[in-house]
C-alpha positions as CSV (number, residue, x, y, z in Angstrom):
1,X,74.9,-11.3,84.8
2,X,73.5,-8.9,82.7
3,X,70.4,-7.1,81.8
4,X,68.8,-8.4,79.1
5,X,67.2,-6.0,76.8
6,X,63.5,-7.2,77.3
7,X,64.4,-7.2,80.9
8,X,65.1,-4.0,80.8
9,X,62.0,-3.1,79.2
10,X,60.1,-4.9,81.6
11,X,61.3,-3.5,84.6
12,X,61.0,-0.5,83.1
13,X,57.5,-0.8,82.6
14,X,56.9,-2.2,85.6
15,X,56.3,-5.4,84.5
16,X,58.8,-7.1,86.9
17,X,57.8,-10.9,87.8
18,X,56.8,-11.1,91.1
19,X,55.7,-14.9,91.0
20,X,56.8,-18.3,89.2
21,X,55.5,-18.1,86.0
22,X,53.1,-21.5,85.2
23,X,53.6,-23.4,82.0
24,X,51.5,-20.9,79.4
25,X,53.6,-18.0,81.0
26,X,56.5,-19.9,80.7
27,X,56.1,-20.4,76.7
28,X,55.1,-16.6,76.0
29,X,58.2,-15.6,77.8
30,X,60.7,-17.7,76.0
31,X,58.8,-16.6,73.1
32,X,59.2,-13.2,73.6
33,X,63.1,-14.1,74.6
34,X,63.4,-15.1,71.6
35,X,61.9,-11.7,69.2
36,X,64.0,-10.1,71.3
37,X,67.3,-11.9,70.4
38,X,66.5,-12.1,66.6
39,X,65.4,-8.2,66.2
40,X,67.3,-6.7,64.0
41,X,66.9,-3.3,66.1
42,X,69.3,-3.9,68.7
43,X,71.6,-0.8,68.8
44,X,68.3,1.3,68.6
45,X,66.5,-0.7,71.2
46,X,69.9,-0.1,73.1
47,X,69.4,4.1,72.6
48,X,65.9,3.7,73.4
49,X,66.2,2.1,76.7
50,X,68.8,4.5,77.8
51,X,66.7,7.3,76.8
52,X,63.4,6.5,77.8
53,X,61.3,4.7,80.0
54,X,60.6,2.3,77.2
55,X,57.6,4.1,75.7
56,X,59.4,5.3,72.3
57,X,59.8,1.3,71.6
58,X,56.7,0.9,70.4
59,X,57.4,2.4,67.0
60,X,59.6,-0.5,66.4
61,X,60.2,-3.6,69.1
62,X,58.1,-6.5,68.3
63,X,57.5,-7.4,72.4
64,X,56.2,-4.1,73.0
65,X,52.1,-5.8,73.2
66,X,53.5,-8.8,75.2
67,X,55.2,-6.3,78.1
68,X,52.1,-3.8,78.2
69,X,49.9,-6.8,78.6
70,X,51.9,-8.1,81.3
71,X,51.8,-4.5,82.4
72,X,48.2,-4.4,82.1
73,X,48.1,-7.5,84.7
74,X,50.0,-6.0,87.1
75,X,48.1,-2.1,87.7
76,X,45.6,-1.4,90.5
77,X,43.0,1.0,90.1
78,X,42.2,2.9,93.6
């Protein structure tokens, strides 16, 4: 199956699910499924990810809060 774009993302930000997500999760995820499907950026979301690590799509994807947030959850501080 493949990659979808906010998959992508994600696992390029580190933001790779390690755990079943519970129900709230659940929601903001199929939300964000769903943004990512109706953007009408696509083909530059496609150049950005196989560019980048997924930094540059900030200036225009509209998950880019949701996946640094999910980001932010998953970083240790030493």
């Amino acid at each position: 199956m493949n990659e979808s774009r906010l998959q992508r993302l994600m696992r390029l930000r580190g933001t790779v699910a390690r755990r079943p997500l519970d129900a709230a999760e659940a929601r903001d995820a199929a939300a964000a499924t769903q943004r990512c499907l109706q953007c009408p950026n696509q083909r530059l979301c496609d150049e950005a990810l196989a560019a980048t690590d997924g930094k540059g799509l900030s200036l225009f994807c509209p998950n880019t809060h949701y996946v640094e947030y999910l980001r932010s959850r998953v970083l240790t501080f030493a």
